[in-house]
VMD Tcl script that draws the C-alpha trace (Angstrom):
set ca {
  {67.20 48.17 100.30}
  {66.77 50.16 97.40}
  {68.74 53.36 98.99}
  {71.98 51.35 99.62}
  {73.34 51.65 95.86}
  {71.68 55.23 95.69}
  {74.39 56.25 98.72}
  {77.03 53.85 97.35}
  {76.92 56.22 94.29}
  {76.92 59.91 95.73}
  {79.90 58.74 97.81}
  {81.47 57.64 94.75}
  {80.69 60.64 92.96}
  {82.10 62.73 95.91}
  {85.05 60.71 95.76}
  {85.37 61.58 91.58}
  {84.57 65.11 91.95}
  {87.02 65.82 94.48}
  {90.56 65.79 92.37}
  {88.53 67.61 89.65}
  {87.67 70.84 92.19}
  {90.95 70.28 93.30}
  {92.65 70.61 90.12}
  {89.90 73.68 89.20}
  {90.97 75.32 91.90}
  {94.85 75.12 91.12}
  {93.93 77.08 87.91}
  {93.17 80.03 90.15}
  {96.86 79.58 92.25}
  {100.21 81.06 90.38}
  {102.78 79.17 90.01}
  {104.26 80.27 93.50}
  {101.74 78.67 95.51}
  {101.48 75.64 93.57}
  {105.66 74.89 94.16}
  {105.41 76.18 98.19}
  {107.01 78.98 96.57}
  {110.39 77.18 95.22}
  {109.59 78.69 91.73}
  {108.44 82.24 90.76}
  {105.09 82.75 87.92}
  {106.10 82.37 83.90}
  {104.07 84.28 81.85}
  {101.97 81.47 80.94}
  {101.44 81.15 84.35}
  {100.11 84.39 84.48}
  {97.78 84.18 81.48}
  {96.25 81.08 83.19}
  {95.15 82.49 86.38}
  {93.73 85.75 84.72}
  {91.92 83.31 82.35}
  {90.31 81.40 85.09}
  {89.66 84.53 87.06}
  {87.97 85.89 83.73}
  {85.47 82.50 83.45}
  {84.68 82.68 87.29}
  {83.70 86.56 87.66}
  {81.72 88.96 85.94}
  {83.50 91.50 87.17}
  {86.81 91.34 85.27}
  {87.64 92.89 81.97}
  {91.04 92.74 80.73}
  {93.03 94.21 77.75}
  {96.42 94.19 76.32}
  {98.37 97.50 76.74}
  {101.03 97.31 74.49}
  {103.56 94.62 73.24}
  {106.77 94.01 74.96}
  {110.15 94.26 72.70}
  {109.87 90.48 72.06}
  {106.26 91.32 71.06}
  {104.17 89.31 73.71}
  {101.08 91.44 75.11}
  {101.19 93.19 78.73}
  {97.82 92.76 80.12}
  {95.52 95.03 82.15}
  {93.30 93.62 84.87}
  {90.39 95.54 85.31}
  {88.44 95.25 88.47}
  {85.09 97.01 88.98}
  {81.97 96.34 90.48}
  {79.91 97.24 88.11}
  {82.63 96.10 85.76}
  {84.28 98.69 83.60}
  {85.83 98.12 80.19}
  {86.72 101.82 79.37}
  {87.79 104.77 81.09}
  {84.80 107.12 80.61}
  {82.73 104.18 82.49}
  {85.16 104.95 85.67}
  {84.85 108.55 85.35}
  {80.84 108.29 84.39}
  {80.62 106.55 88.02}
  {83.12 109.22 89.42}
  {84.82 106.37 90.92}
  {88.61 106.64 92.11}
  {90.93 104.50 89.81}
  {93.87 102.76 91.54}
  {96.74 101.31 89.28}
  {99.04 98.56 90.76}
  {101.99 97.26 88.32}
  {104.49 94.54 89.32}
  {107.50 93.07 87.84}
  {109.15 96.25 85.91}
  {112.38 94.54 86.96}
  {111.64 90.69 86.31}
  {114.02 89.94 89.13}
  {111.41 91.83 91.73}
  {108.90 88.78 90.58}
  {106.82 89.56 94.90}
  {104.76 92.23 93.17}
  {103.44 89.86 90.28}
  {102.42 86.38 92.97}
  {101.14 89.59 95.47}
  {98.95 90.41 93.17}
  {97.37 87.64 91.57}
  {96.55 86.58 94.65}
  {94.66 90.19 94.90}
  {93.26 89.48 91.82}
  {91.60 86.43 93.41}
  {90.18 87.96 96.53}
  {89.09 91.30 94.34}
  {87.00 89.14 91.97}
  {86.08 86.31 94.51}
  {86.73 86.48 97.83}
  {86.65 89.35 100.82}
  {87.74 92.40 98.64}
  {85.32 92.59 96.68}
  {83.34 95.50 98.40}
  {86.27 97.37 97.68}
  {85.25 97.51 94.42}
  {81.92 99.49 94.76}
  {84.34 102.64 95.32}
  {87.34 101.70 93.33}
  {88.50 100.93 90.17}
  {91.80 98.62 90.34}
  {93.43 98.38 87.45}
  {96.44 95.46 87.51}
  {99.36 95.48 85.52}
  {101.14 91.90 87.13}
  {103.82 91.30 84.61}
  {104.70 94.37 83.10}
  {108.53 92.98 81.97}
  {107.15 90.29 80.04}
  {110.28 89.39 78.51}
  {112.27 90.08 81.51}
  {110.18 87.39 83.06}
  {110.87 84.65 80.64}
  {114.58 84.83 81.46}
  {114.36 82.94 84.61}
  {117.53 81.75 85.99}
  {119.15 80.75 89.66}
  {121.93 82.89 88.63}
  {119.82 85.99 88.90}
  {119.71 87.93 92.29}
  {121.09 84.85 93.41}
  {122.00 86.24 97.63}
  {118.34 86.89 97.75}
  {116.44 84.61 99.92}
  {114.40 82.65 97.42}
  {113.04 81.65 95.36}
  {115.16 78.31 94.86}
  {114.46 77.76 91.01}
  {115.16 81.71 89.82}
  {113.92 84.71 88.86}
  {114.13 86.71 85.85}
  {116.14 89.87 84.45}
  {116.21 93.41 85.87}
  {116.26 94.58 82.01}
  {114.01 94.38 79.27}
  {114.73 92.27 75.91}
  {116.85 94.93 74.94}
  {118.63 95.55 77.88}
  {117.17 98.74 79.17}
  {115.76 99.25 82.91}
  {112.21 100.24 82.46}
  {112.62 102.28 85.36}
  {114.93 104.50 84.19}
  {112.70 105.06 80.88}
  {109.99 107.09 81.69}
  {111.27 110.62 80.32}
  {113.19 109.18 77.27}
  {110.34 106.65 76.47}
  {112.86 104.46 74.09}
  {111.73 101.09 74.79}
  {108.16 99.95 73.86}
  {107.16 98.91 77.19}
  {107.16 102.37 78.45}
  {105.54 103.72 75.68}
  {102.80 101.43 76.28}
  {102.84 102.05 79.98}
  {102.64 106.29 79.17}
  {99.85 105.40 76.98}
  {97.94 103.51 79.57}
  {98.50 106.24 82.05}
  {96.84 108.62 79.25}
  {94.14 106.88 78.66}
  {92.74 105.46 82.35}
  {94.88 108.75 83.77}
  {94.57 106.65 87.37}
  {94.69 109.04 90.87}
  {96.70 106.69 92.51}
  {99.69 104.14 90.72}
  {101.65 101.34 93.25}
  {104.79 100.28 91.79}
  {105.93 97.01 93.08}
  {109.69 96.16 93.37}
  {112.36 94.26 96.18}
  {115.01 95.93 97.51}
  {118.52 95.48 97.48}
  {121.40 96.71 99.84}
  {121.38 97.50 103.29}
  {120.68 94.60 106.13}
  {117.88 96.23 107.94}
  {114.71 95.17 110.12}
  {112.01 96.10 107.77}
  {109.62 93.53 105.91}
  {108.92 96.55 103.40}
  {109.56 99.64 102.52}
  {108.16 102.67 100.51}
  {108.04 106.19 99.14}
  {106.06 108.41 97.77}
  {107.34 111.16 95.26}
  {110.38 112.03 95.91}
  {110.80 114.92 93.07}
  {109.62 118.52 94.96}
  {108.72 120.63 91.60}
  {105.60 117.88 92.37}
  {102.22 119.39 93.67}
  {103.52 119.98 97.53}
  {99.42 119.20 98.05}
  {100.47 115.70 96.49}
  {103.27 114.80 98.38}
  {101.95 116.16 101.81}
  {98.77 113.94 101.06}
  {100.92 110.67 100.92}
  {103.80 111.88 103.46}
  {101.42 113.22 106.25}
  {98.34 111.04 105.82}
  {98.07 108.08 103.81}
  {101.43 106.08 104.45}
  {101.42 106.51 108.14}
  {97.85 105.49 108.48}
  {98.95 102.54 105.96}
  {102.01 101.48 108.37}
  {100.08 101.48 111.22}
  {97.80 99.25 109.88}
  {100.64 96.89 108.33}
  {102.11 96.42 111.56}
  {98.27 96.00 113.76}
  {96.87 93.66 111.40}
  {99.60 92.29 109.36}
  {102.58 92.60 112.23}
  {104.81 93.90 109.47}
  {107.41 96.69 109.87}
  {107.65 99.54 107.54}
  {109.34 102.40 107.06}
  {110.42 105.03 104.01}
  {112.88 103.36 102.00}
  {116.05 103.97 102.24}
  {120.12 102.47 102.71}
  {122.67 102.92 105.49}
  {125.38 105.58 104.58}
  {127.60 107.49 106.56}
  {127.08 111.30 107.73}
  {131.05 111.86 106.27}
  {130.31 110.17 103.01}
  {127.27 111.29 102.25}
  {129.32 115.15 102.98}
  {131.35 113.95 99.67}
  {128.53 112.90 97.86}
  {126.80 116.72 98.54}
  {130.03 118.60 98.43}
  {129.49 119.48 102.71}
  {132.72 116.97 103.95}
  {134.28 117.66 106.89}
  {137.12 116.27 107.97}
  {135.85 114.55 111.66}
  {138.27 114.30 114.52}
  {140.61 112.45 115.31}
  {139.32 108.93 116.30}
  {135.90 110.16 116.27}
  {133.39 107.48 114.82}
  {131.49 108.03 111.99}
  {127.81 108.40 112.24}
  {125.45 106.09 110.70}
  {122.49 107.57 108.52}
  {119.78 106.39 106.51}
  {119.55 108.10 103.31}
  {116.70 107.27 100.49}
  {117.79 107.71 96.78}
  {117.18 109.79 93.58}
  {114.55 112.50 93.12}
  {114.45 112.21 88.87}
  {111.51 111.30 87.03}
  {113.22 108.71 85.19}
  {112.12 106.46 88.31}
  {108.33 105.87 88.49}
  {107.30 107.04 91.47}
  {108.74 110.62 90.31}
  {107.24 110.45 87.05}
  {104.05 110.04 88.12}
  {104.36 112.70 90.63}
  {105.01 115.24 87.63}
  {101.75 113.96 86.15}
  {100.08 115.75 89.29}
  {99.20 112.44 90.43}
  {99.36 110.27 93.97}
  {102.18 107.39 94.16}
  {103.61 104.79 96.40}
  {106.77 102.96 95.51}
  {106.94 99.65 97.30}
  {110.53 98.06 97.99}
  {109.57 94.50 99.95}
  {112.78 93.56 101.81}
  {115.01 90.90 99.47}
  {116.27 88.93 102.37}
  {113.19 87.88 104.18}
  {111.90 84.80 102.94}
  {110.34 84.49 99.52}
  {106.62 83.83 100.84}
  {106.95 86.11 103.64}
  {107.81 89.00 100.72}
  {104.95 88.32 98.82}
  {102.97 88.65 101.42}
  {103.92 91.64 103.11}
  {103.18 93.24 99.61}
  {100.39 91.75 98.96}
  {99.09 92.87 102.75}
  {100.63 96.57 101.67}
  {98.53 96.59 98.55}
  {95.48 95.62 100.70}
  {96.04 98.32 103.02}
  {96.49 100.66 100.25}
  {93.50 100.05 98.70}
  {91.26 100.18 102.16}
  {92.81 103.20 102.92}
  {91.54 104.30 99.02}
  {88.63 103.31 99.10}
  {87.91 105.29 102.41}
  {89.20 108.27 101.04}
  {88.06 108.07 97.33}
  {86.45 111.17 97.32}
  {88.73 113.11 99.09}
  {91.64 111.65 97.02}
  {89.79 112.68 93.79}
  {88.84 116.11 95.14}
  {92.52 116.65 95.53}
  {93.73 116.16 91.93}
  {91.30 117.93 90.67}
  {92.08 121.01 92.91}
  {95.59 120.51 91.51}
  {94.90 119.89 87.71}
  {92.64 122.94 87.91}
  {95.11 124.92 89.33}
  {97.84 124.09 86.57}
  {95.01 125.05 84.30}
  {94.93 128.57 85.86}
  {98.67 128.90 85.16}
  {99.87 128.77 88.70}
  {102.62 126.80 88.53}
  {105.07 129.79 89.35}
  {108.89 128.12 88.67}
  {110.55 124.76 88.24}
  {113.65 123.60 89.97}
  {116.52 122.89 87.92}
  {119.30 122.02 90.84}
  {118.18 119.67 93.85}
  {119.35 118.52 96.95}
  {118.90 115.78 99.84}
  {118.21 117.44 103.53}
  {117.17 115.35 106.42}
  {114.31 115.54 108.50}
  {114.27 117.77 111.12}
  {115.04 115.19 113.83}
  {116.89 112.15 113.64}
  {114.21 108.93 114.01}
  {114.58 105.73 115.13}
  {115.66 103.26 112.07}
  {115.45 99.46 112.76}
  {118.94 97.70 112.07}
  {118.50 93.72 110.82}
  {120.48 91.20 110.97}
  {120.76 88.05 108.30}
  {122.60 85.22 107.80}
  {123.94 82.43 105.58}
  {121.62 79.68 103.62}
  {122.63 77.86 101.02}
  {119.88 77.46 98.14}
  {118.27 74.14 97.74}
  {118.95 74.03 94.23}
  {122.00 75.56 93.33}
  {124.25 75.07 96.36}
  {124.73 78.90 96.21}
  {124.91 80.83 99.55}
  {121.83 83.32 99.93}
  {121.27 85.91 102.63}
  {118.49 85.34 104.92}
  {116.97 87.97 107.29}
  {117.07 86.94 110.75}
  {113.37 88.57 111.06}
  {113.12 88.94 115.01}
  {116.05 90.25 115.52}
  {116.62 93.80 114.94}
  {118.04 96.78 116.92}
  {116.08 100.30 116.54}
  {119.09 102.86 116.63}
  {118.28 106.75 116.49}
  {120.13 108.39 113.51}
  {119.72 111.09 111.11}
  {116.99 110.56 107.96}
  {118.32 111.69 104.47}
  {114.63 111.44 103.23}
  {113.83 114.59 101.44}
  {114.59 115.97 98.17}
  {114.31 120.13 97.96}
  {115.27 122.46 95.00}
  {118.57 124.02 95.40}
  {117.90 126.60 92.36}
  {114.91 127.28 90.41}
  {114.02 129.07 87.17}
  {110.50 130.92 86.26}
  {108.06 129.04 84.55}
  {106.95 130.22 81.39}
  {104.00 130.94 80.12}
  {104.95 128.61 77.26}
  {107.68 127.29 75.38}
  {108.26 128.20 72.04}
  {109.90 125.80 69.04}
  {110.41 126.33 65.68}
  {108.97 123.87 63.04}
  {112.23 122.40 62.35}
  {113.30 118.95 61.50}
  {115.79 118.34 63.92}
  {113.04 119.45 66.50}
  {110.32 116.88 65.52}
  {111.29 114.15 67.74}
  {110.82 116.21 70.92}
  {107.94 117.27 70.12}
  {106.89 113.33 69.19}
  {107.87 112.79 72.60}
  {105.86 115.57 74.07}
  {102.87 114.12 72.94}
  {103.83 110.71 73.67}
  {103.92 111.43 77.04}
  {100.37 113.32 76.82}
  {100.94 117.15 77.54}
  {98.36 119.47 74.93}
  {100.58 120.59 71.88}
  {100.24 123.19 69.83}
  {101.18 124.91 66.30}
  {100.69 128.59 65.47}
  {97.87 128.79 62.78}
  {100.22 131.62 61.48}
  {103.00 134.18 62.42}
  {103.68 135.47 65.54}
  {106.22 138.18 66.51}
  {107.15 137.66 70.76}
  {108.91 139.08 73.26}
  {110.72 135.60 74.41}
  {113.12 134.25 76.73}
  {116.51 132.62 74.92}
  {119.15 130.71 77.08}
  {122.51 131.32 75.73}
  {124.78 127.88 76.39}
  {128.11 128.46 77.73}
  {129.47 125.09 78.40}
  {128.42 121.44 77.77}
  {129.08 119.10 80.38}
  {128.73 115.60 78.78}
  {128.78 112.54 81.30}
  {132.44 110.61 80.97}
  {130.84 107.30 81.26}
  {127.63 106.16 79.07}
  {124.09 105.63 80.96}
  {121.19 103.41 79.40}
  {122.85 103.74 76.19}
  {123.51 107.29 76.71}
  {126.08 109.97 77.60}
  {124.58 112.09 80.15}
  {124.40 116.54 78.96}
  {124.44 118.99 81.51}
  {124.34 122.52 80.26}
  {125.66 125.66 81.93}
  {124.38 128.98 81.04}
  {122.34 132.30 81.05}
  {118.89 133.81 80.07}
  {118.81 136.28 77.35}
  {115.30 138.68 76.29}
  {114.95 139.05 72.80}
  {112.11 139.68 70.06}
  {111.45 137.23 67.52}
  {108.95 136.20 64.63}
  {108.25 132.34 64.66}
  {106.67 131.55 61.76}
  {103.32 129.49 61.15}
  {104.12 126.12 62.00}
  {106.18 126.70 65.47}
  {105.09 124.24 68.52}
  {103.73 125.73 71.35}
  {103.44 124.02 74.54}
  {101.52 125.85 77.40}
  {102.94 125.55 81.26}
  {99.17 125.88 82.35}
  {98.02 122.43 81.95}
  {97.92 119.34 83.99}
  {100.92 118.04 82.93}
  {102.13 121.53 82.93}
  {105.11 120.56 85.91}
  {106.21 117.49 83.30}
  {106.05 120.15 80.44}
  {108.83 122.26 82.29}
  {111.38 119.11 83.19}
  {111.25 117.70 79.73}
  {111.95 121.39 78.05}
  {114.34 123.19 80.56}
  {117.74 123.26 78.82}
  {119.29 122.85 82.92}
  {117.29 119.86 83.30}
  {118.84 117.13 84.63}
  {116.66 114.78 83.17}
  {115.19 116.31 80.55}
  {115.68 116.37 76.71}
  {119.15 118.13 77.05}
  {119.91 115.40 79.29}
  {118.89 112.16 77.38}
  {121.02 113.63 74.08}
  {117.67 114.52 71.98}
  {118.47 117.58 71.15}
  {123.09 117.11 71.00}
  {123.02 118.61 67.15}
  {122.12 122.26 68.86}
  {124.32 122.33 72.17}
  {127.33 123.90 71.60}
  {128.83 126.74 73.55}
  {127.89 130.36 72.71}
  {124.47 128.75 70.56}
  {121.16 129.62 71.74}
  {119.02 126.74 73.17}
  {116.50 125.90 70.51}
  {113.46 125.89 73.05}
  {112.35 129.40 73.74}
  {110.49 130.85 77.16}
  {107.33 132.89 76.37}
  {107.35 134.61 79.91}
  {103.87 136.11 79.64}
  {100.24 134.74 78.83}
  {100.59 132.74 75.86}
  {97.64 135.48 73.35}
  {98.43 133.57 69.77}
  {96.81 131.96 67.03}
  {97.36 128.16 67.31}
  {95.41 125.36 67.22}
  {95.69 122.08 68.97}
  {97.59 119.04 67.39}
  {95.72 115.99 67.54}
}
mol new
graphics top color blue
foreach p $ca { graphics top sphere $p radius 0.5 }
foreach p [lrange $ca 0 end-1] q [lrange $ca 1 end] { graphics top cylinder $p $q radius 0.2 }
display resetview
């Protein structure tokens, strides 16, 4: 008799404890999950599930970054098993360090649910053993402010979610992705510094397309800039992203492909200057072409920085869960495929930072252009329709995701230089005022700067300017420089003081696009150095075309 009100009370206790697990448990979802995906993850949001994630695993460490304009912290997930709070603990265990960001454009909010849920199974759940060979460092909401601008009015034809996203721009109205060389906005410095200090093999940025109506639930690239380490881009073109896709579509039964939009062969002949005129009634031929080879976009960037990257582009019209998780299932497969090849992958940076070390870095391209593959491929053309949001009324465009029609066609995938100029041994500034915020922005980005300890007369490389071509339109704030010009030997004394910055380093191939004065996205190009371009002046950055024998010493 005695055990009836001993039952009576564990089932009553079961009964209590049950909304209270629940509701634990709802501290670990984002706020995607928790609406069935109507709404997209605040930053609060955010904080709250790498809180609980933090109270619930020992293997988490987190830190703040940087500050955003509006001056709210960008946090850093840091999964390790053992856990790992600095960078020398990562390299101590010689273990390969994968970076994953999401939400540079607050509008592309799939990368930041993808990878909280991540988060969750790295920490918790059937990742984890991924973690004995990686380091995954997580940076979900990296447009913080962005973010906080959530409206149904932005990307409103995208399929979802109902209550809104946030901006493409930061607080002050510059695309983070078009930041990287210029560094103006605080967000990138941040970022820059991050990728100096944890220096990961491998970064995954996160965005959503927009554009062309294909039959893809993702896409990607890799570098797309060819002064990168051809080593590098071989790596991710011939190995790592095919083996990746093949997975995505055996265990995930998504489609991927390179990313890219539909053009046409005739006007893509005006856009490179090849047009010609097609005959009479003749129809025009469809091709898919991807887009822009400058480091100002983060998957080139990083390429400069003799480092492996994946740009992921999930597919804006497929529905908002299905988005998140084809990039969260991307990530995955990313990171298994890492974790497989962590030694390999590490082994094949340091063959090419010890290579720029050596000085072999031979020349830099200053002119570029897109080629196609060799053979045309077969690209999958979607189709969408019409759907009116739940919330606003407004008409969205959904993918129709079964139906799609593969179509053979040329693939404008590849970037190659069209002109390049020898690398120097070093470049050569004088210690001038007008020159000190280039070279603030050389170190910024990370490169090994230098001053001669005292004078030093050189046989040097000058480039005489003999037109400026300034952009009619402005860009990010900006009016565009192009300069035209020649090379001219001469012998000068630079006196104690002058910055020297050395090709042969690891950053050697960033070193060279920054400081060309035919860069086209360089310091001529973002208007840092307008006060000295003017025709028949001499560039103020000078080529040391030999071995770099000074006296100089290292600027902290």
């Amino acid at each position: 008799m005695r055990l009836a009100p001993t039952l009576a009370s564990l089932l009553l206790l079961c009964f209590t404890l049950t909304p209270m697990t629940r509701a634990q448990d709802d501290r670990l979802k984002s706020r995607a999950e928790l609406t069935d995906y109507e709404e997209t993850s605040r930053y609060d949001d955010v904080s709250r599930v790498i809180g609980e994630l933090q109270r619930r695993s020992p293997l988490l460490r987190v830190e703040s970054f940087g500050k955003s304009a509006e001056g709210r912290d960008l946090p850093l997930v840091i999964l390790a098993d053992p856990p790992a709070a600095h960078p020398r603990e990562a390299r101590g265990a010689g273990r390969t360090v994968v970076f994953v960001m999401a939400n540079i454009h607050a509008g592309e909010v799939e990368g930041k649910e993808a990878m909280l849920g991540l988060a969750r199974r790295l920490a918790l759940g059937d990742l984890r053993p991924l973690l004995r060979q990686l380091v995954v460092l997580v940076a979900p909401i990296y447009n913080a402010d962005g973010n906080e601008r959530i409206s149904p009015e932005n990307r409103a034809q995208q399929y979802g979610p109902p209550g809104g996203v946030g901006t493409r721009e930061n607080a002050r109205g510059l695309d983070l992705n078009r930041d990287y060389m210029k560094l103006e906005s605080p967000e990138a410095n941040a970022l820059v510094r991050l990728f100096n200090r944890w220096d990961p093999h491998l970064t995954v940025d996160l965005h959503t397309t927009n554009g062309s109506y294909h039959g893809y639930h993702l896409t990607y690239a890799p570098t797309l800039n060819p002064n990168a380490d051809p080593r590098l881009i071989a790596f991710a073109r011939a190995r790592m992203l095919p083996a990746v896709t093949r997975a995505m579509r055996a265990k995930h039964k998504f489609r991927t492909y390179y990313y890219g939009n539909f053009a046409t062969r005739e006007a893509l002949g005006r856009e490179l200057n090849a047009f010609r005129e097609p005959k009479a009634g003749a129809p025009q031929t469809k091709v898919w072409r991807t887009f822009d080879h400058r480091p100002r976009f983060g998957n080139n960037y990083v390429g400069l920085r003799n480092r492996l990257t994946i740009l992921s582009e999930a597919y804006s019209y497929l529905d908002f869960r299905r988005r998140v998780e084809a990039t969260a299932a991307f990530v995955e497969e990313i990171l298994r495929y890492s974790a497989a090849h962590a030694a390999e992958m590490a082994a094949l940076i340091r063959r090419a930072d010890d290579d720029a070390r050596r000085g072999r870095l031979k020349e830099s391209g200053v002119e570029f252009e897109l080629q196609a593959l060799p053979r045309p491929v077969e690209i999958l053309v979607g189709a969408v329709k019409q759907v009116k949001s739940p919330r606003s009324g407004k008409e969205m465009v959904a993918m129709l995701e079964d139906e799609y029609t593969p179509t053979r066609m040329p693939d404008y995938g590849l970037f190659a230089a069209k002109r390049s100029v020898p690398a120097p041994g070093a470049y050569l500034l004088r210690p001038e005022e007008g020159l000190r915020p280039i070279v603030a922005k050389l170190r910024a980005h990370g490169l090994a700067v230098e001053e001669l300890s005292e004078p030093a007369t050189l046989a040097v490389e000058g480039f005489v300017i003999d037109k400026v071509n300034r952009a009619g339109r402005a860009f990010q704030g900006h009016q565009e420089v192009r300069l035209k010009g020649r090379a001219r030997g001469e012998t000068l004394t630079f006196p104690a003081g002058s910055v020297l910055v050395r090709s042969a380093q690891p950053l050697g191939r960033l070193a060279c696009y920054l400081l060309e004065p035919e860069s086209d996205d360089g310091f001529v190009n973002w208007n840092f150095l307008d006060a000295y371009l003017e025709a028949g002046k001499v560039y103020p950055v000078y080529k040391l075309m030999g071995e770099a024998r000074v006296a100089a010493r290292l600027l902290d």
